[in-house]
C-alpha positions as YAML, in Angstrom:
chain: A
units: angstrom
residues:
- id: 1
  name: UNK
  ca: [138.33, 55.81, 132.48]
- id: 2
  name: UNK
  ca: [139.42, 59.11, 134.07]
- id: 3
  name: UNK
  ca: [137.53, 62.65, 133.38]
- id: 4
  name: UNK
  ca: [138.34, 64.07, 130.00]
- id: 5
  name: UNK
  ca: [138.30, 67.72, 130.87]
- id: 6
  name: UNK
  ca: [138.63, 68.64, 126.65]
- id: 7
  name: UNK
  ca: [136.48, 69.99, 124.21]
- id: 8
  name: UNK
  ca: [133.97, 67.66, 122.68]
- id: 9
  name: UNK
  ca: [134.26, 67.98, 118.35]
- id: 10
  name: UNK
  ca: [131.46, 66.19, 116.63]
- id: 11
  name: UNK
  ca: [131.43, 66.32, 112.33]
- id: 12
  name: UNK
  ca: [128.15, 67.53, 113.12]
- id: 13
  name: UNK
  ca: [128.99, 70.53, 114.58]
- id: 14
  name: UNK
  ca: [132.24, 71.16, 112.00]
- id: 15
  name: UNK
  ca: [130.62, 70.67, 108.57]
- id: 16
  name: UNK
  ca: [128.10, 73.26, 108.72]
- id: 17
  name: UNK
  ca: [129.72, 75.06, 106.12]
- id: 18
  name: UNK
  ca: [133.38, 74.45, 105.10]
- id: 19
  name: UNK
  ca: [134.77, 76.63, 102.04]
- id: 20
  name: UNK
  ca: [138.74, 76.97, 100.76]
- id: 21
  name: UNK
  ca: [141.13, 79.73, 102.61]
- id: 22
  name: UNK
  ca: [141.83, 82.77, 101.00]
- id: 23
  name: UNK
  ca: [145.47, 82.78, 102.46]
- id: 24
  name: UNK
  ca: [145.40, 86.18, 102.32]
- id: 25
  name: UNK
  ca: [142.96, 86.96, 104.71]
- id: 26
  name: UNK
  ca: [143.29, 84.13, 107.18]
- id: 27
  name: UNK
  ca: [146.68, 83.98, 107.73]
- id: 28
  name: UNK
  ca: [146.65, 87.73, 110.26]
- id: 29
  name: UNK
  ca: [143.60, 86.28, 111.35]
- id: 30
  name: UNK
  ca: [145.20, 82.73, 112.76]
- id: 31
  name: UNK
  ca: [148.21, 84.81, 113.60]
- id: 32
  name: UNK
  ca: [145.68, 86.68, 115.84]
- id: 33
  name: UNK
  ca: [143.62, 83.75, 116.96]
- id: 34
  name: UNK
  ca: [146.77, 82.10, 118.20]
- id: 35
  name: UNK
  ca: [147.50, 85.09, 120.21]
- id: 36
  name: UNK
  ca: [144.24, 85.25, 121.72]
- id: 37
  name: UNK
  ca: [144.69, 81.49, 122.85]
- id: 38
  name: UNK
  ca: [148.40, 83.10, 124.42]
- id: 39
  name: UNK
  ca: [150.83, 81.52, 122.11]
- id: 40
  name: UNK
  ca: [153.71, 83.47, 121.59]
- id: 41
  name: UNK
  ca: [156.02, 84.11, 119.16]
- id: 42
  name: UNK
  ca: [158.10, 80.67, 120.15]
- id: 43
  name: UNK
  ca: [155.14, 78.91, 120.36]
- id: 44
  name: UNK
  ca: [153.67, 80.22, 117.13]
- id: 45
  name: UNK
  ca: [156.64, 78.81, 115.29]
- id: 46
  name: UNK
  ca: [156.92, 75.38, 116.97]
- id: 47
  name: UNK
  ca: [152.99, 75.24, 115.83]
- id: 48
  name: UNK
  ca: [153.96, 75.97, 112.08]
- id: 49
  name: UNK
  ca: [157.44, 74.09, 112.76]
- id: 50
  name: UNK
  ca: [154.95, 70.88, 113.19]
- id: 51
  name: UNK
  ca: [155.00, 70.37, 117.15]
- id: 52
  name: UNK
  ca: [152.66, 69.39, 119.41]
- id: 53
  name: UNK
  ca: [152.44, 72.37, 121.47]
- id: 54
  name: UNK
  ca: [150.68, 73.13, 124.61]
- id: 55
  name: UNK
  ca: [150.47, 76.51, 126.83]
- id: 56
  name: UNK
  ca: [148.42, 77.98, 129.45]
- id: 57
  name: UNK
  ca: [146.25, 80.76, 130.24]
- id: 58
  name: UNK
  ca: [145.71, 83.81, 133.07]
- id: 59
  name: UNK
  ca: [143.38, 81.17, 135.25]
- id: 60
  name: UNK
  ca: [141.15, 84.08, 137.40]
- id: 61
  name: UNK
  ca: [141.29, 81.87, 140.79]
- id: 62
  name: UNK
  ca: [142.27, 79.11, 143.18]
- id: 63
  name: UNK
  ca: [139.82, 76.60, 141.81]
- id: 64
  name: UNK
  ca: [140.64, 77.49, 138.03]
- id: 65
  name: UNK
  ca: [142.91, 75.60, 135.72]
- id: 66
  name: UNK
  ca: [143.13, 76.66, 131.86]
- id: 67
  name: UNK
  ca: [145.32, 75.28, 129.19]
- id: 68
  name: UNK
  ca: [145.59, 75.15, 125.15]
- id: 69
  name: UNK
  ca: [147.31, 72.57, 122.64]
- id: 70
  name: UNK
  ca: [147.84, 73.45, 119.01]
- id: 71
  name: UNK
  ca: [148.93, 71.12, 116.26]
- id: 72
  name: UNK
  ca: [149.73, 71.81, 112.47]
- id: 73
  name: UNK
  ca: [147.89, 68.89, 110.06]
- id: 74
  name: UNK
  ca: [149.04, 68.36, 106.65]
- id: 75
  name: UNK
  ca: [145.78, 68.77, 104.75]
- id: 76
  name: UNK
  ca: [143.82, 71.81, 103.65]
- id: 77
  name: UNK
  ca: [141.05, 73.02, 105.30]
- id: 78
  name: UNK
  ca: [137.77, 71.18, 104.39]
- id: 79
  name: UNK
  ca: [139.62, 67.75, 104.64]
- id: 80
  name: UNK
  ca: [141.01, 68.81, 108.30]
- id: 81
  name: UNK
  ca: [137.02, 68.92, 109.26]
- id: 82
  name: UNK
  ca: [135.81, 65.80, 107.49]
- id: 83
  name: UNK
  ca: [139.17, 64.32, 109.36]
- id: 84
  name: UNK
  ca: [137.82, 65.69, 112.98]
- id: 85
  name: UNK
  ca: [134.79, 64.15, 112.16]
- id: 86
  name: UNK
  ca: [135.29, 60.17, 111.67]
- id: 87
  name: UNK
  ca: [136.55, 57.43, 113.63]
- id: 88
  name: UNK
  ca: [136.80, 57.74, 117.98]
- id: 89
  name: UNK
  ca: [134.89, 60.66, 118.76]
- id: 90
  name: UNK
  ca: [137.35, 63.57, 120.50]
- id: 91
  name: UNK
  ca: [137.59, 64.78, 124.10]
- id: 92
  name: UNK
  ca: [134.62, 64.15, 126.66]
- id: 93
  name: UNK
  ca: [132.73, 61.90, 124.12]
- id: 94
  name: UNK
  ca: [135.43, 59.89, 123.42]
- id: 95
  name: UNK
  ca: [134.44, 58.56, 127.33]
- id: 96
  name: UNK
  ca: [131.35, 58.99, 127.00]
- id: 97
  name: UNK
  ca: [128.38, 56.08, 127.75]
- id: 98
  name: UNK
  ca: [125.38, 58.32, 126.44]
- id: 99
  name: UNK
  ca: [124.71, 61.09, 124.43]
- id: 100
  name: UNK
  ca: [121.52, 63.30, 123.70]
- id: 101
  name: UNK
  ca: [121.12, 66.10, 121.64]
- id: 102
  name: UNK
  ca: [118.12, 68.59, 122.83]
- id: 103
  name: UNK
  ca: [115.69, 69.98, 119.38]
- id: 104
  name: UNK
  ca: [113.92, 73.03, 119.45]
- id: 105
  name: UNK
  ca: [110.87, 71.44, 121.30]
- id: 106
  name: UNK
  ca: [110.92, 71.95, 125.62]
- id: 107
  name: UNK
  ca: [113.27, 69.32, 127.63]
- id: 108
  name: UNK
  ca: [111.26, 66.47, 128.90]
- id: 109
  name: UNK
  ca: [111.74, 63.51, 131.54]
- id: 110
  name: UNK
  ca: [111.97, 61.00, 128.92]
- id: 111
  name: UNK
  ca: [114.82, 63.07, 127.54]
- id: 112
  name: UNK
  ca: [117.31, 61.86, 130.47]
- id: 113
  name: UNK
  ca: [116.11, 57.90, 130.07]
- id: 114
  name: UNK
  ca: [119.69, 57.24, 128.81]
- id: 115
  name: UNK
  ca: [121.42, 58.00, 131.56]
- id: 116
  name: UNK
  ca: [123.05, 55.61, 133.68]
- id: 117
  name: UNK
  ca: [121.11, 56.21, 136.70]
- id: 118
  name: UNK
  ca: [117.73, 56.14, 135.42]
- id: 119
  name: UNK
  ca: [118.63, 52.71, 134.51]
- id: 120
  name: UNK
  ca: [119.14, 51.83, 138.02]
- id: 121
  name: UNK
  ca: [122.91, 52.02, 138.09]
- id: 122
  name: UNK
  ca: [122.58, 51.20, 141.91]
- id: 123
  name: UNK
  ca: [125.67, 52.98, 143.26]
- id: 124
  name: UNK
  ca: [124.74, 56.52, 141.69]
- id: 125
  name: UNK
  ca: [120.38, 55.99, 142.60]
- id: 126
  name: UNK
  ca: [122.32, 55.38, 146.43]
- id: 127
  name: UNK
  ca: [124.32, 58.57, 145.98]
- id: 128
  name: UNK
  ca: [121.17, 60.40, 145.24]
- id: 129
  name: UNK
  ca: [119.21, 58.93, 147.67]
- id: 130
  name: UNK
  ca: [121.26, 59.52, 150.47]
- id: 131
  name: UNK
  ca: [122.60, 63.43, 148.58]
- id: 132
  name: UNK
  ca: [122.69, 66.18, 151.53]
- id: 133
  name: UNK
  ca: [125.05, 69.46, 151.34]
- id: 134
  name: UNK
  ca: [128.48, 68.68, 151.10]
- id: 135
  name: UNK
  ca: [127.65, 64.65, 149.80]
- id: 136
  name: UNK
  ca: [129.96, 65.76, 146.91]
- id: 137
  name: UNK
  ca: [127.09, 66.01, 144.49]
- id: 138
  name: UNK
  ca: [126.11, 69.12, 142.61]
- id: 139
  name: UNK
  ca: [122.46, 69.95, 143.39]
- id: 140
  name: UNK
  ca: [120.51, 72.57, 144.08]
- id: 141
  name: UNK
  ca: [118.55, 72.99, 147.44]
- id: 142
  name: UNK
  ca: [115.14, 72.56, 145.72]
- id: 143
  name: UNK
  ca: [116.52, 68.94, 144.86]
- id: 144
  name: UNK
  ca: [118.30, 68.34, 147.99]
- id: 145
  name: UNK
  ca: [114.39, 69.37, 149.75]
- id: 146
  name: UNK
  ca: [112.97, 66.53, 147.08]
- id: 147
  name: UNK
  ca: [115.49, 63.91, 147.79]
- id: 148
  name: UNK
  ca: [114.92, 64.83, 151.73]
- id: 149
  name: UNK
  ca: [111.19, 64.24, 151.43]
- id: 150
  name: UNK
  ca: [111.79, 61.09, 149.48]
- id: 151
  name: UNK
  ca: [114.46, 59.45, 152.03]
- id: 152
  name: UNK
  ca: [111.31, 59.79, 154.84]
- id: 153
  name: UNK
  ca: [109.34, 57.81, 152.95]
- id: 154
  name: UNK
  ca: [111.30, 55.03, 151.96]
- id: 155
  name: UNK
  ca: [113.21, 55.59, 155.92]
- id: 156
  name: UNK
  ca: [115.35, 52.33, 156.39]
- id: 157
  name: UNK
  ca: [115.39, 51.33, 153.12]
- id: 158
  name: UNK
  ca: [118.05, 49.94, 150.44]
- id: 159
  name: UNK
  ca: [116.81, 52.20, 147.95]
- id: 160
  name: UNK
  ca: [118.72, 50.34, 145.15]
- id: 161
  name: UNK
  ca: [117.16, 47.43, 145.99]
- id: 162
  name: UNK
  ca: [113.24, 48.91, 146.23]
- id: 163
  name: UNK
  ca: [112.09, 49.52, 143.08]
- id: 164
  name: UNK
  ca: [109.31, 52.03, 144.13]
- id: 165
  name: UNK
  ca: [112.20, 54.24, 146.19]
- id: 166
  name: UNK
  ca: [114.58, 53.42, 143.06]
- id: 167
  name: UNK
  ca: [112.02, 55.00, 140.66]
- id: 168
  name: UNK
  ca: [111.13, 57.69, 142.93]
- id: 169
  name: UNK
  ca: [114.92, 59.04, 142.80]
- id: 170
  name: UNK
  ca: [115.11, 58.95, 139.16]
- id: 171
  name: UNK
  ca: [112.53, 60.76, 138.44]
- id: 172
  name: UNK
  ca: [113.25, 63.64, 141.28]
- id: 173
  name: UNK
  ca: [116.56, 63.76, 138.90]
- id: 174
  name: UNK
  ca: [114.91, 63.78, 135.76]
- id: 175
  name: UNK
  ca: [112.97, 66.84, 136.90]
- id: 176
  name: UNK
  ca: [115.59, 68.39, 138.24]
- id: 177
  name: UNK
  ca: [117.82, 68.15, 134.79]
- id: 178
  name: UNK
  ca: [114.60, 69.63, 133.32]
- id: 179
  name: UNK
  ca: [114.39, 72.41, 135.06]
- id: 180
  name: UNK
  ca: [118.31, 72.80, 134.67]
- id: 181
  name: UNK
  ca: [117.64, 72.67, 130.48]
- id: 182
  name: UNK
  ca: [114.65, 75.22, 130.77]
- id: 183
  name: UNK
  ca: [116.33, 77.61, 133.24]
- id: 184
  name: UNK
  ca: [119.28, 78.02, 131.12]
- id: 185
  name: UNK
  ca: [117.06, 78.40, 127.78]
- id: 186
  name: UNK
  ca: [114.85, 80.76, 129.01]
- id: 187
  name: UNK
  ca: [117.46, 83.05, 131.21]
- id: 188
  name: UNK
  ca: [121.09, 81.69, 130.79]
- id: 189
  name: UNK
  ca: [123.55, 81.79, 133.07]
- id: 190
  name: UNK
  ca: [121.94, 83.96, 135.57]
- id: 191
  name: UNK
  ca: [119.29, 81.65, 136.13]
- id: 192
  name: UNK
  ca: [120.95, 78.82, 137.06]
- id: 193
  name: UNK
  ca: [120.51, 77.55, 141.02]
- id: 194
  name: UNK
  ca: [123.98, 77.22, 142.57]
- id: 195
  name: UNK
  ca: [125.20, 74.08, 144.35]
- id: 196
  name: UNK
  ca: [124.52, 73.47, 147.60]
- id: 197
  name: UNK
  ca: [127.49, 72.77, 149.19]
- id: 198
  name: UNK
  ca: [128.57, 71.82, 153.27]
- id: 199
  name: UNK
  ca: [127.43, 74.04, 156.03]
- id: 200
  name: UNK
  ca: [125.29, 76.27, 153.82]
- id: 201
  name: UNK
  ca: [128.11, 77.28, 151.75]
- id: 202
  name: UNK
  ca: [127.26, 77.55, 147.75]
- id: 203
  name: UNK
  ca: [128.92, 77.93, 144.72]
- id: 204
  name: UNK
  ca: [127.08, 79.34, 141.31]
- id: 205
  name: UNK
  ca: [127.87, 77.60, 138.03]
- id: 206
  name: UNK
  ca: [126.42, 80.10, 136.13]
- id: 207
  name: UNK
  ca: [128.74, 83.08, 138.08]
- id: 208
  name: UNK
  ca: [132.00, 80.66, 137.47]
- id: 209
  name: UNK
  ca: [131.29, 80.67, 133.65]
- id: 210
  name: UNK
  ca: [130.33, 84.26, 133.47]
- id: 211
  name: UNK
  ca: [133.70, 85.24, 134.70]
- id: 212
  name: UNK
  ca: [135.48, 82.49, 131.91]
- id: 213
  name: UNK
  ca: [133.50, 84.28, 129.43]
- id: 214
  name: UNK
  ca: [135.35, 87.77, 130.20]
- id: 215
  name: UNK
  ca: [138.40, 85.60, 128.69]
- id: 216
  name: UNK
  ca: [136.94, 85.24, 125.54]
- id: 217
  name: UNK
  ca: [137.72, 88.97, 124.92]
- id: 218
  name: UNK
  ca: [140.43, 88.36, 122.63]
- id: 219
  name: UNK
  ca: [138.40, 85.82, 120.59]
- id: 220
  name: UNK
  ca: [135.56, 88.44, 120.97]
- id: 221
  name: UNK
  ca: [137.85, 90.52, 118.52]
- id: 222
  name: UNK
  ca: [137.68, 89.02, 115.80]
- id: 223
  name: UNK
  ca: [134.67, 87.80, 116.57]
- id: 224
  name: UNK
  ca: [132.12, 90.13, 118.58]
- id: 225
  name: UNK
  ca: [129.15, 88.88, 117.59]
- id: 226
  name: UNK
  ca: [129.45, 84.97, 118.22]
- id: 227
  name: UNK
  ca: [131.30, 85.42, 121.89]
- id: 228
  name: UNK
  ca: [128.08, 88.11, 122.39]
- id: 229
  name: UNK
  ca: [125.57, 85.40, 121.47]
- id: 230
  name: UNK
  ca: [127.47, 83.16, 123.52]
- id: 231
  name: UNK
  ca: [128.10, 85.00, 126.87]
- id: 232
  name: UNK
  ca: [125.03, 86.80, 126.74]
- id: 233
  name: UNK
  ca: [122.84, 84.08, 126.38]
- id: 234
  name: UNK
  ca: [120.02, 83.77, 125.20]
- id: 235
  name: UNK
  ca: [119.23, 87.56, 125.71]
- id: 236
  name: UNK
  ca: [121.25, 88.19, 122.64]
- id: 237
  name: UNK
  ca: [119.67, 86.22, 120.28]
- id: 238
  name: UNK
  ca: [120.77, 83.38, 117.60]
- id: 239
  name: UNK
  ca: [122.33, 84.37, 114.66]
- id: 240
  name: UNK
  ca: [124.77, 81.62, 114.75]
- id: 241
  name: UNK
  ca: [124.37, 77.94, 115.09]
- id: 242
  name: UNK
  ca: [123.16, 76.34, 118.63]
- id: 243
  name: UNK
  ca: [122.98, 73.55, 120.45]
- id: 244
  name: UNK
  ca: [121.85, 72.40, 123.99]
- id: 245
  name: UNK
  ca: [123.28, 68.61, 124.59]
- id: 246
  name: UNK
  ca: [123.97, 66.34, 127.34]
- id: 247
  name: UNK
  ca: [126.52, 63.54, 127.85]
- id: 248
  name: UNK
  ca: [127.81, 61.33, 130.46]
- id: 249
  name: UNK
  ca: [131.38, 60.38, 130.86]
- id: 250
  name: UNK
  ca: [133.32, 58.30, 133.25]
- id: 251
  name: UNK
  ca: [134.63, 60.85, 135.40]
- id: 252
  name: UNK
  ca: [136.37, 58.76, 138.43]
- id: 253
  name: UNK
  ca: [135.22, 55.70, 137.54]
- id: 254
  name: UNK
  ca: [131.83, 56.73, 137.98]
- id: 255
  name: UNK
  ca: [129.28, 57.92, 135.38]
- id: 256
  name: UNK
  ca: [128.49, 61.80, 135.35]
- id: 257
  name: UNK
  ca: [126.09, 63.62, 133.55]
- id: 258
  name: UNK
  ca: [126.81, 67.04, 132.16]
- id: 259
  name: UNK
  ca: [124.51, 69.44, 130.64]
- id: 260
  name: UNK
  ca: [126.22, 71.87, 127.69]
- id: 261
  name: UNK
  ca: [125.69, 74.61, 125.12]
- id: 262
  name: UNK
  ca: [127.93, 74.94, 122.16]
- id: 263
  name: UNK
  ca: [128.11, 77.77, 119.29]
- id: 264
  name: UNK
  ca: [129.74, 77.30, 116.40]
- id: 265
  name: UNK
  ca: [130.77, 79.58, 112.86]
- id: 266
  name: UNK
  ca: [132.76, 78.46, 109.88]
- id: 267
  name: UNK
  ca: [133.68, 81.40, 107.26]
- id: 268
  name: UNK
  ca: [136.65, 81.89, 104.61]
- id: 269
  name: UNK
  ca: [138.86, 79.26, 106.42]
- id: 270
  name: UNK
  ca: [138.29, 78.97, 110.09]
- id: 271
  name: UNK
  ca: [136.04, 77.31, 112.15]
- id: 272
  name: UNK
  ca: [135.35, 78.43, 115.72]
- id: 273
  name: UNK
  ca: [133.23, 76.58, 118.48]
- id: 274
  name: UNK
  ca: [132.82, 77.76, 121.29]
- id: 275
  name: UNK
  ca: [131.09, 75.18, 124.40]
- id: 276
  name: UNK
  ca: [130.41, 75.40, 128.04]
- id: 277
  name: UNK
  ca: [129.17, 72.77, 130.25]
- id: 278
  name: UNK
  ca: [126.71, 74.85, 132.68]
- id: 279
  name: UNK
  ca: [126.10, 71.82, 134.91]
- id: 280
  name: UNK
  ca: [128.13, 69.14, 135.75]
- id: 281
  name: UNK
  ca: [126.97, 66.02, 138.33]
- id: 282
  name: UNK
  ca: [130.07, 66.05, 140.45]
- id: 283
  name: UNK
  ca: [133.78, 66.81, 140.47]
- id: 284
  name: UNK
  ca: [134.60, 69.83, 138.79]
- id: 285
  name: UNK
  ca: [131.98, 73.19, 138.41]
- id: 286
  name: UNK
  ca: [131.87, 73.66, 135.11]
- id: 287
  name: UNK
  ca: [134.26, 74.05, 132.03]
- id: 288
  name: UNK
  ca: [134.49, 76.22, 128.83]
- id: 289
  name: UNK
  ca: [136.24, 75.26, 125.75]
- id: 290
  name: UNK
  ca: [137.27, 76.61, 122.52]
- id: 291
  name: UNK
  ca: [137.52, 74.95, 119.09]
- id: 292
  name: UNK
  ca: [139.61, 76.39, 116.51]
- id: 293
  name: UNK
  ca: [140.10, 74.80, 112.83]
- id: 294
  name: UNK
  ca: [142.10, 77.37, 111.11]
- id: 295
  name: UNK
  ca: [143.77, 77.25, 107.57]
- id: 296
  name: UNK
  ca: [147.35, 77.95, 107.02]
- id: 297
  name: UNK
  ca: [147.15, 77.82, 103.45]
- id: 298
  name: UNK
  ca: [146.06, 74.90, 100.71]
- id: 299
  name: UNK
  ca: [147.83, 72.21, 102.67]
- id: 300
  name: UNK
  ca: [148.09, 72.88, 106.15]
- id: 301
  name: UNK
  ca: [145.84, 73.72, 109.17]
- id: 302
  name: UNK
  ca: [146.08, 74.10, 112.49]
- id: 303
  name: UNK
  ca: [144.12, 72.76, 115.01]
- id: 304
  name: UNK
  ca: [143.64, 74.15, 118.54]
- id: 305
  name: UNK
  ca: [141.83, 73.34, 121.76]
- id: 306
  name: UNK
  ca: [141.55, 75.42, 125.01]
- id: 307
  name: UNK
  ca: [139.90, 74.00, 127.88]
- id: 308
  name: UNK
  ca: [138.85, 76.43, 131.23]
- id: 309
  name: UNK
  ca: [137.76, 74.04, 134.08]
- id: 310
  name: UNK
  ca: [136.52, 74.94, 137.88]
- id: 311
  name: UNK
  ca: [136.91, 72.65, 140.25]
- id: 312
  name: UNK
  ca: [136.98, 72.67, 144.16]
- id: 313
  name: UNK
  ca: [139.28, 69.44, 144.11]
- id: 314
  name: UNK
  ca: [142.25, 71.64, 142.62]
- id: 315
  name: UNK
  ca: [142.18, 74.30, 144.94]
- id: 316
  name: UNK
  ca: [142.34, 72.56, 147.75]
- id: 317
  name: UNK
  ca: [146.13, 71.92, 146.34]
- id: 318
  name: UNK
  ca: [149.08, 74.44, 147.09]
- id: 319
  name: UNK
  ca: [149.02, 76.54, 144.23]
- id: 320
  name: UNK
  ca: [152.22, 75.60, 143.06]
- id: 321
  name: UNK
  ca: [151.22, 71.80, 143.30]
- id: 322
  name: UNK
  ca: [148.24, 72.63, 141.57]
- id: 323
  name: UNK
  ca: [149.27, 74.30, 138.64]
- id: 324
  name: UNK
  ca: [152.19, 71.26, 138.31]
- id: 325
  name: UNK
  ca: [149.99, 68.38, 139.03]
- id: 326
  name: UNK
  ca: [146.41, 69.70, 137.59]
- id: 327
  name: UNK
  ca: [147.67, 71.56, 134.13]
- id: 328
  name: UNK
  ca: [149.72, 68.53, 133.63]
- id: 329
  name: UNK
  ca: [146.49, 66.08, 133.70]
- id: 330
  name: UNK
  ca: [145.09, 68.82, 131.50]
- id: 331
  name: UNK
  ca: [147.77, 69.05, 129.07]
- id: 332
  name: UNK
  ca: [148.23, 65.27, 128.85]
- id: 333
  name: UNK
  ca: [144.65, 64.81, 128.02]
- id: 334
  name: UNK
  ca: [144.45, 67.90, 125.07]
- id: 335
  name: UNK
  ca: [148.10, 66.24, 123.80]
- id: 336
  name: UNK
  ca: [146.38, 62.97, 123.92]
- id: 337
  name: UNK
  ca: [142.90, 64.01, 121.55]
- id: 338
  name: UNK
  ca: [145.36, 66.02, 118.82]
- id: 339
  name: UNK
  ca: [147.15, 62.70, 118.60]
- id: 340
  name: UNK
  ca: [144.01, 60.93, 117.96]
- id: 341
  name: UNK
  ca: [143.54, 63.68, 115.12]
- id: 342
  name: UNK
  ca: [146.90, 62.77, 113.90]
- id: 343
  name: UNK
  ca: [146.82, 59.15, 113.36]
- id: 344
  name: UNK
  ca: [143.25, 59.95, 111.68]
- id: 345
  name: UNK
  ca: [145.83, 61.67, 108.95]
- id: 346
  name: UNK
  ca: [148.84, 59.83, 109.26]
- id: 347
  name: UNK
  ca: [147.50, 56.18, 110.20]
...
């Protein structure tokens, strides 16, 4: 399965609280909202025209690749959400192998027992094992000291095939994904550790998705408050729904974990989520998304999703090649998930 770099849309998250479109105030807002997500006029019309239609956005550096696909469904508002909601889940979950779902209570060990290496998935527990700066993992060097300390111990051994070394590793990783979950609760995206990466060199999740949330600006129009509560984390309180998550995908034929944090409001007509994943186990940095459900009128809405990713792996590309090649893959896979939503509709 390759990496699904697109929004994940659970009914959970979209049936808070639908309610009918008053067309006469959503319909500048959408307008607007379509805007923001840099659809122009041509665009805008092959959306209400019934196309599939994709576009990109101002991507801030090398590393950076950000694209949006819109698609007009046939059904009025409330039924476009219960529609999003059933059959094979949408974007990263639809590759997903585990899912979890943090409550209100602190993250614990046993809240990681799911994953695929803490059930001795012996390619990954060797990965971690044998993890130094620049092993293509993302870790910080507090983990990278643990997993040091541990390889001396179990010196010259398979640690796949010792159970004691095997266990050891886990559970350095299961503290370390703690610690991830209660740094981010407790200070956000400044107090996240950056990646170690080779020859010293580091790169900072929580800087990469600071500068994608200066994009939401044009969402943060229309909606100040929820891209406030959502940048400025958790200093600005919660006066919209949250939740803290994690999931693991196939990303390269290999299982990743990914730790995220997604917002979501519904009012008069349009939904908005809004999602970041603020730690990711390798490949890309992060990635931001954005959700949009928005009514037309009492038989057509659009549907919309934006995906921001980071990753080292595209900028090591010509920039041409890169924006060809990578916003391709990216497009492809957004194309792929309103399709899904489609035949959900039109079976």
């Amino acid at each position: 399965m390759r990496a699904r770099l697109v929004p994940l849309l659970l009914l959970s998250t979209l049936s808070i609280a639908p309610g009918i479109a008053d067309e006469r105030t959503t319909r500048p807002r959408v307008v607007r909202l379509l805007e923001a997500m840099s659809f122009d006029d041509r665009r805008r019309a092959e959306i209400l025209n019934g196309e599939l239609t994709t576009t990109t956005a101002p991507e801030r550096s090398d590393s950076e690749l950000a694209v949006t696909a819109a698609l007009l469904l046939p059904v009025d508002f409330d039924s476009a959400l219960r529609h999003l909601g059933r059959g094979e889940p949408l974007g990263p979950d639809r590759g997903s192998t585990a899912y979890f779902e943090f409550g209100e209570t602190p993250a614990r060990p046993a809240d990681f027992d799911g994953l695929e290496v803490m059930r001795g998935h012996p390619a990954e527990l060797r990965r971690l094992f044998a993890a130094t700066p620049g092993s293509g993992l993302h870790l910080d060097s507090d983990t990278l000291t643990a997993l040091a300390s541990i390889r001396s111990r179990f010196e010259g051994e398979k640690c796949d095939d010792n159970r004691a070394c095997g266990a050891a590793v886990a559970d350095q990783y299961r503290r370390t994904l703690v610690r991830y979950v209660s740094s981010y609760r407790k200070g956000g995206l400044s107090a996240l550790a950056p990646y170690v990466k080779e020859s010293g060199r580091t790169v900072s999740p929580g800087k990469i998705l600071q500068q994608a949330g200066r994009e939401l600006r044009e969402v943060a129009a229309e909606y100040p408050e929820l891209v406030r509560e959502f940048v400025e984390y958790p200093q600005a309180g919660k006066r919209h729904d949250h939740l803290l998550f994690w999931t693991e995908r196939t990303v390269q034929g290999r299982p990743t974990p990914s730790l995220g944090h997604r917002i979501t409001r519904i009012d008069d007509g349009v939904a908005i989520v809004l999602e970041r994943y603020f730690y990711v186990g390798h490949s890309y940095h992060t990635l931001q998304a954005v959700i949009g459900v928005l009514a037309i009128d009492r038989k057509k809405t659009v549907v919309f999703f934006h995906t921001r990713a980071d990753s080292e792996a595209v900028a090591k590309f010509p920039v041409a090649l890169r924006r060809s090649l990578g916003r391709r893959h990216l497009m492809g896979e957004l194309r792929a998930d309103l399709n899904a939503v489609a035949r959900r509709i039109r079976p």
